[in-house]
LUMVEXFI-462672 format. One record per residue: chain; x, y, z of N, C-alpha, C, O, CB in turn; residue number from 1. Coordinates in nm, 2 decimals, padded with zeros to 4 digits. Glycine has a CB too. Layout:
A|X|Y|Z|X|Y|Z|X|Y|Z|X|Y|Z|X|Y|Z|NUM $
...
***
This chain:
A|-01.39|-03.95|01.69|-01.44|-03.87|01.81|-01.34|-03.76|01.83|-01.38|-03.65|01.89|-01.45|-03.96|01.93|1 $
A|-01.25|-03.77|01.79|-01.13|-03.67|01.86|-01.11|-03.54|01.75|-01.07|-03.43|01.76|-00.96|-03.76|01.89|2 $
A|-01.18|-03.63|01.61|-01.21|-03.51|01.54|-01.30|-03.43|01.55|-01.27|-03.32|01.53|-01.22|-03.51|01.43|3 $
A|-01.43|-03.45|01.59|-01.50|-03.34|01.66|-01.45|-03.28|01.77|-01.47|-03.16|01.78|-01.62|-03.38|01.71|4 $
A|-01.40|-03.33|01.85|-01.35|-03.23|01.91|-01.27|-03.15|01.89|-01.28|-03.05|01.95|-01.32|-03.27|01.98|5 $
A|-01.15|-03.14|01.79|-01.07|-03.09|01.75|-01.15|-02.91|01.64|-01.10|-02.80|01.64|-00.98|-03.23|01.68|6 $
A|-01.29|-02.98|01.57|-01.36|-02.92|01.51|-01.40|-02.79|01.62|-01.38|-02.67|01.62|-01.46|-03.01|01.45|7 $
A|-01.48|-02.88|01.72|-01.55|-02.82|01.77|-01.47|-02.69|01.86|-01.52|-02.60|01.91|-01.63|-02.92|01.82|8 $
A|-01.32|-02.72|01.88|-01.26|-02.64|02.01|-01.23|-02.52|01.90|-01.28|-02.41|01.92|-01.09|-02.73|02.12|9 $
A|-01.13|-02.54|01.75|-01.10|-02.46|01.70|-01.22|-02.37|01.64|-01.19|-02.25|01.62|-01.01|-02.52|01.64|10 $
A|-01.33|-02.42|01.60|-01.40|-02.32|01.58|-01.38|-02.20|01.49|-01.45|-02.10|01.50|-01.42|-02.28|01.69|11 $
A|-01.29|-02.21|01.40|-01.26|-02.11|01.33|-01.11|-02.02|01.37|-01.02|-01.97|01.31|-01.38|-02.02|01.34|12 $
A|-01.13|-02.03|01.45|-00.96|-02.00|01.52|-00.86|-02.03|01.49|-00.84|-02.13|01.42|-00.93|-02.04|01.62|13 $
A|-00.78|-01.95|01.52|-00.59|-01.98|01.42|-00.49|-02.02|01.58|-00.37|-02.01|01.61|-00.49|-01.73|01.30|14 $
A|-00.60|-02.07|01.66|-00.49|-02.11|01.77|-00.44|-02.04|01.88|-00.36|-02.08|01.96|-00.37|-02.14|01.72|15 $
A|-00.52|-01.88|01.86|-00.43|-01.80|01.97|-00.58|-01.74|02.03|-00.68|-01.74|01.96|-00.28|-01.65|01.89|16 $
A|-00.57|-01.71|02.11|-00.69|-01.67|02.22|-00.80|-01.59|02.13|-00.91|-01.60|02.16|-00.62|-01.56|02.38|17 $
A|-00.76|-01.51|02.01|-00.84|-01.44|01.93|-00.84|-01.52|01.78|-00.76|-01.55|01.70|-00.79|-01.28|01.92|18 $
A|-00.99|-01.52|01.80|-01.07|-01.63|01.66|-01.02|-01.55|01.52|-01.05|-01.43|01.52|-01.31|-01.63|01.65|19 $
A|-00.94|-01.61|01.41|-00.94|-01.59|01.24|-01.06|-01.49|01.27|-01.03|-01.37|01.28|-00.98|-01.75|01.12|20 $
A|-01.22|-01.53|01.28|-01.30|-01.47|01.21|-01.35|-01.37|01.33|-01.31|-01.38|01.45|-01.40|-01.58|01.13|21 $
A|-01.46|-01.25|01.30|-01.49|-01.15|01.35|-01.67|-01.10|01.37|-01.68|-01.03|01.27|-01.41|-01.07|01.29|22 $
A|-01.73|-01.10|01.41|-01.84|-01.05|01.36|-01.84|-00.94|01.39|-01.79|-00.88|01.48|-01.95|-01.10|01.41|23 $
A|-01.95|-00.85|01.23|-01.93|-00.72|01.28|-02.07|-00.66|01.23|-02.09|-00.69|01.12|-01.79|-00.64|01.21|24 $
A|-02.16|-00.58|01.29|-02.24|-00.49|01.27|-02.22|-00.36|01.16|-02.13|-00.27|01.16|-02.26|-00.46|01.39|25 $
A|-02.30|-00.38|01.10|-02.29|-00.21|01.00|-02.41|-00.19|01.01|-02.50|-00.27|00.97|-02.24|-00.19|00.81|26 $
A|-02.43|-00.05|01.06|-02.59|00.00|01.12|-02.61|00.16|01.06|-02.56|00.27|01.09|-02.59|00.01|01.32|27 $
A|-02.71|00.14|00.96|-02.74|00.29|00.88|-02.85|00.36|00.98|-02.92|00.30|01.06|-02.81|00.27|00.69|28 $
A|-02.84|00.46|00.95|-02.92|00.60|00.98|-03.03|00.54|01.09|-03.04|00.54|01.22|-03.00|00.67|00.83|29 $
A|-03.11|00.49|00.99|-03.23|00.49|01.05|-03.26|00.31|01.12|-03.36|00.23|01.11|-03.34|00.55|00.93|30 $
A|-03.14|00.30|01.20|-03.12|00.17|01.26|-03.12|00.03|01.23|-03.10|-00.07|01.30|-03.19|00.17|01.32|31 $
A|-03.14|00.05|01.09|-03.09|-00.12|01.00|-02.99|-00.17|01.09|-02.91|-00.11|01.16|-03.01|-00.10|00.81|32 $
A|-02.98|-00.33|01.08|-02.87|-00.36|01.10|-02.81|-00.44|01.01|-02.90|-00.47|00.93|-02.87|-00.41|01.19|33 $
A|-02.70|-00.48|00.97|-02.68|-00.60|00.89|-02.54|-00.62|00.95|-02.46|-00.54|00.99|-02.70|-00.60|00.71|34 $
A|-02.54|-00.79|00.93|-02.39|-00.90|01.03|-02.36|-00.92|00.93|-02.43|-00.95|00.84|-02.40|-01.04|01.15|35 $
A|-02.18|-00.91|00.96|-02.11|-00.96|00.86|-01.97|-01.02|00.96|-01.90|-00.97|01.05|-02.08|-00.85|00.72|36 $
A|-01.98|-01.16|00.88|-01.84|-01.24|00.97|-01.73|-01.24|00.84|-01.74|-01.28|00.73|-01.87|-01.44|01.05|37 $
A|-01.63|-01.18|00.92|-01.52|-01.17|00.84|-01.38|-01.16|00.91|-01.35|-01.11|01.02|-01.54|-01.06|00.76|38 $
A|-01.29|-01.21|00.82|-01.12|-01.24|00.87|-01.08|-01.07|00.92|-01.11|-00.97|00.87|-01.00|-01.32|00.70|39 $
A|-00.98|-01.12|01.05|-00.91|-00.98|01.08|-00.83|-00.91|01.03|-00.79|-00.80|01.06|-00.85|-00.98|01.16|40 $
A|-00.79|-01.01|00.90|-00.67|-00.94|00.82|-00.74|-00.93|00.69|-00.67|-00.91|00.59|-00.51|-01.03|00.80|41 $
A|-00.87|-00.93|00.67|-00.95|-00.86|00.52|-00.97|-00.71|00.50|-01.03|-00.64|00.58|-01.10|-00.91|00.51|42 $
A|-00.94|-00.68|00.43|-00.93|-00.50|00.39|-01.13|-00.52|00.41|-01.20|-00.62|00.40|-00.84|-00.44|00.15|43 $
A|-01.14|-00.42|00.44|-01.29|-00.34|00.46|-01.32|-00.33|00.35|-01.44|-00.35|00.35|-01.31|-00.21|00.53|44 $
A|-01.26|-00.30|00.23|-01.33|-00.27|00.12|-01.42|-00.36|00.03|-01.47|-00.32|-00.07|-01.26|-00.23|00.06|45 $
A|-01.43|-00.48|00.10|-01.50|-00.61|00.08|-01.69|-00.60|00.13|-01.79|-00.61|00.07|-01.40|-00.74|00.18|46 $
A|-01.63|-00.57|00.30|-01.73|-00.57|00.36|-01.83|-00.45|00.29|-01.94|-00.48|00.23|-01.68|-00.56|00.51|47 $
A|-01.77|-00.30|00.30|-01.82|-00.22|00.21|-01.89|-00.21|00.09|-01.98|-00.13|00.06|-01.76|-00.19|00.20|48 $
A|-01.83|-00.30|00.03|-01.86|-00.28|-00.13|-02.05|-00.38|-00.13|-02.16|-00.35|-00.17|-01.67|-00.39|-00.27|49 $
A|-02.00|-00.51|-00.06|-02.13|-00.56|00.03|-02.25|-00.46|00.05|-02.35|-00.42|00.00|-02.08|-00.59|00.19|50 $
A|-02.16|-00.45|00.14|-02.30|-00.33|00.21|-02.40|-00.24|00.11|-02.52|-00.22|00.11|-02.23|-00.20|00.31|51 $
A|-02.30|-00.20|00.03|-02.34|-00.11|-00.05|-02.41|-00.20|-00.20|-02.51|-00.17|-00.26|-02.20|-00.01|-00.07|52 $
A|-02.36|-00.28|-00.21|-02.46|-00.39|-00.32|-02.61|-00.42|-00.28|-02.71|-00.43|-00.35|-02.39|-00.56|-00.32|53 $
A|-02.60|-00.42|-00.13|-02.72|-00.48|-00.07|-02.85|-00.38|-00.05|-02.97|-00.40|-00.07|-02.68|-00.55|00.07|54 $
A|-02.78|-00.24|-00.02|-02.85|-00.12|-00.05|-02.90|-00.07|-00.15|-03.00|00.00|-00.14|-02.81|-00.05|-00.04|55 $
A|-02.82|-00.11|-00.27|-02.85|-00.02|-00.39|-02.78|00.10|-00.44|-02.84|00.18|-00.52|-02.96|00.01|-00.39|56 $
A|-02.68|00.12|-00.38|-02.57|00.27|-00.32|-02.41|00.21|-00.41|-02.36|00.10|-00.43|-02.55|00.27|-00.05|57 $
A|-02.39|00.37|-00.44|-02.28|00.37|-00.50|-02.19|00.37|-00.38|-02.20|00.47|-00.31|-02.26|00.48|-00.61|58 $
A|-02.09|00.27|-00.34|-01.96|00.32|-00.32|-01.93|00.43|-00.21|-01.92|00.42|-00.09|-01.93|00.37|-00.42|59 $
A|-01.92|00.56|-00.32|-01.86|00.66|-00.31|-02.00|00.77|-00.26|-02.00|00.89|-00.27|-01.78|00.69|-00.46|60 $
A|-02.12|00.69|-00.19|-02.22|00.77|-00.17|-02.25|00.76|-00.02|-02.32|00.83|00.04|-02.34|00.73|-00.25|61 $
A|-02.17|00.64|00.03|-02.15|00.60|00.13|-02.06|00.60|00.25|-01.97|00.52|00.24|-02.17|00.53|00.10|62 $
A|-02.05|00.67|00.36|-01.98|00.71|00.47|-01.94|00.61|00.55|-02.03|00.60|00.63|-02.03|00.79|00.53|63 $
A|-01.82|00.51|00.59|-01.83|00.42|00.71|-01.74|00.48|00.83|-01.64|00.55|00.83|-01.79|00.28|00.67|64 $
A|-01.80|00.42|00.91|-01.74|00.52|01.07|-01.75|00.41|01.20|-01.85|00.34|01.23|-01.88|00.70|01.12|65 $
A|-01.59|00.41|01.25|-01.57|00.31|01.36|-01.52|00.41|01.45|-01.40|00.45|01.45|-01.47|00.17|01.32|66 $
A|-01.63|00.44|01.54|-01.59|00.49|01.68|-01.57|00.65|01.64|-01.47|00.71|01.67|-01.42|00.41|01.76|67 $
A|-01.65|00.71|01.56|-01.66|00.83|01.50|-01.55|00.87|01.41|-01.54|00.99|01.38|-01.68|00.92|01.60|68 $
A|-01.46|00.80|01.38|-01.33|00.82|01.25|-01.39|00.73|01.11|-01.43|00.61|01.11|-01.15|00.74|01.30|69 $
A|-01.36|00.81|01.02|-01.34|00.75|00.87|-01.31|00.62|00.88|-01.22|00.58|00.95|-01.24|00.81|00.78|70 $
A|-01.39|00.52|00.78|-01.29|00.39|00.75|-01.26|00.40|00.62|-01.34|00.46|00.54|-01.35|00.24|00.78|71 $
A|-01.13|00.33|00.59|-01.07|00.33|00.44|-01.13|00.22|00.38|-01.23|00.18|00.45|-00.91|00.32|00.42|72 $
A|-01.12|00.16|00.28|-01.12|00.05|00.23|-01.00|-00.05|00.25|-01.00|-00.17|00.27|-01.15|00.07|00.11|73 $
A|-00.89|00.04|00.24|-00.77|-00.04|00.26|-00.71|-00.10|00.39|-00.62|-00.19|00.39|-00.67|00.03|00.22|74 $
A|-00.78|-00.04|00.52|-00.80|-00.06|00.64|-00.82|-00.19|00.71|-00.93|-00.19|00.76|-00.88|00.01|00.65|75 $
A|-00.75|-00.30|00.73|-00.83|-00.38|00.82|-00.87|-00.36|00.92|-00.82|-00.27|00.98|-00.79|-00.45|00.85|76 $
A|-00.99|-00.46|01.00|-01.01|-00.48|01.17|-00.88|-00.47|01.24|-00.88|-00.38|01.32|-01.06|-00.64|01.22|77 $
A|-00.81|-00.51|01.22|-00.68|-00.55|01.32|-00.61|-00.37|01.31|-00.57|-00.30|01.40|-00.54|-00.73|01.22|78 $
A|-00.60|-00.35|01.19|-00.54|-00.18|01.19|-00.64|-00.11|01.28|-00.62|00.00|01.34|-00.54|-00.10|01.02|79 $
A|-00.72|-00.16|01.27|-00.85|-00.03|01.35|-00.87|-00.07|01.48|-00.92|00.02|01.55|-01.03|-00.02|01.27|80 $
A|-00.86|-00.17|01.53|-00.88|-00.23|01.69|-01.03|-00.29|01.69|-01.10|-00.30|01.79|-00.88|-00.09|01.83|81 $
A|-01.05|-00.32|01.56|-01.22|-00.38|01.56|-01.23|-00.49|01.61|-01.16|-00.57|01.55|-01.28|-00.40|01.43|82 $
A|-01.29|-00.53|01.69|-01.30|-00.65|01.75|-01.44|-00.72|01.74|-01.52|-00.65|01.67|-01.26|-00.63|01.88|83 $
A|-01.49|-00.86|01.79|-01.59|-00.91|01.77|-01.71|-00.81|01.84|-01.71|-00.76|01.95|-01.57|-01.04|01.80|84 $
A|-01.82|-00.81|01.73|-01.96|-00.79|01.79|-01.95|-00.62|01.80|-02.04|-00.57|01.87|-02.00|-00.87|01.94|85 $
A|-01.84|-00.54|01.74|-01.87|-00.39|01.73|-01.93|-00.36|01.59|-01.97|-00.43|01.50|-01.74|-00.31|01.75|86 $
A|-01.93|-00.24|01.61|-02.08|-00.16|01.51|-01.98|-00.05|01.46|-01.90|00.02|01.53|-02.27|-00.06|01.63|87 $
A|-01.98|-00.06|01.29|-01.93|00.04|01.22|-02.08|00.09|01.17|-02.16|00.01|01.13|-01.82|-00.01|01.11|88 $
A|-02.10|00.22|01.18|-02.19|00.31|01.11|-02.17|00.36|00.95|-02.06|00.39|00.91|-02.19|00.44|01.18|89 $
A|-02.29|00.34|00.87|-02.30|00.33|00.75|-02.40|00.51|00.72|-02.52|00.55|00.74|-02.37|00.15|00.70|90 $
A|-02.30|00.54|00.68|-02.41|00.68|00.67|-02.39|00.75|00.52|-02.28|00.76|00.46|-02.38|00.83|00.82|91 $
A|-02.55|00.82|00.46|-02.53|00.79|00.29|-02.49|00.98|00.31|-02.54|01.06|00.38|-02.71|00.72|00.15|92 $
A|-02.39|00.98|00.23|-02.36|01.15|00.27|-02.48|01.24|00.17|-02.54|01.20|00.07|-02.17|01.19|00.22|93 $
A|-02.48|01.31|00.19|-02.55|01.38|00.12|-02.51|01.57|00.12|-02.47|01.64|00.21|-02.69|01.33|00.17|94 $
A|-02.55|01.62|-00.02|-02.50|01.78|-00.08|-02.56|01.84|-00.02|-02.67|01.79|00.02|-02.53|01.83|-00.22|95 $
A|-02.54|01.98|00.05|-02.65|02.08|00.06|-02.69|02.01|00.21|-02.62|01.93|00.27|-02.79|02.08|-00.08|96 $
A|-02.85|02.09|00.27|-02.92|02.02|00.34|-03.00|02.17|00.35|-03.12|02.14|00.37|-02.85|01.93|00.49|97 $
A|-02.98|02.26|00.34|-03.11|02.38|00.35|-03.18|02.41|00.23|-03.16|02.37|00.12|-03.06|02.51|00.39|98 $
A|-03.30|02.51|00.29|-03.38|02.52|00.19|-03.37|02.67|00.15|-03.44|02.72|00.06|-03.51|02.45|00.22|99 $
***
């Protein structure tokens, strides 16, 4: 019994008031959403490369933006102030735009 409880309090948590893990939104253009739970100390370039598998999108075709600044790949949550249940924007860049 005391191991459920022990399960159930830590929850994923490393013991200090803020949980190991994070949930995070990546929301393209035209309002997709897609959730991804991931550690505070994982480089973004994970979550990214994700995103971009799931699309069909190179990479390097793809723009991510937390709170209107660039994200790197090398970047963690914890470097950026990302916290649970925020929304990084996924936007596909594109050449030109006139005709």
């Amino acid at each position: 019994m005391a191991d459920d409880n022990t399960a159930a309090n830590n929850n994923g948590s490393t013991g200090t008031s803020q949980g190991e893990h994070i949930q995070v939104k990546v929301r393209s253009p035209d309002g997709a959403e897609v959730f991804f739970k991931i550690k505070r100390k994982t480089k973004l370039e994970k979550l990214m490369e994700v995103y971009c598998n799931r699309l069909g999108q190179s990479i390097e075709a793809v723009r991510f933006l937390y709170d209107g600044d660039r994200i790197h790949g090398e970047n963690t949550p914890d470097q950026l102030g990302i916290e649970d249940g925020d929304v990084i924007d996924a936007m596909v860049q594109q050449t030109g735009g006139s005709l």
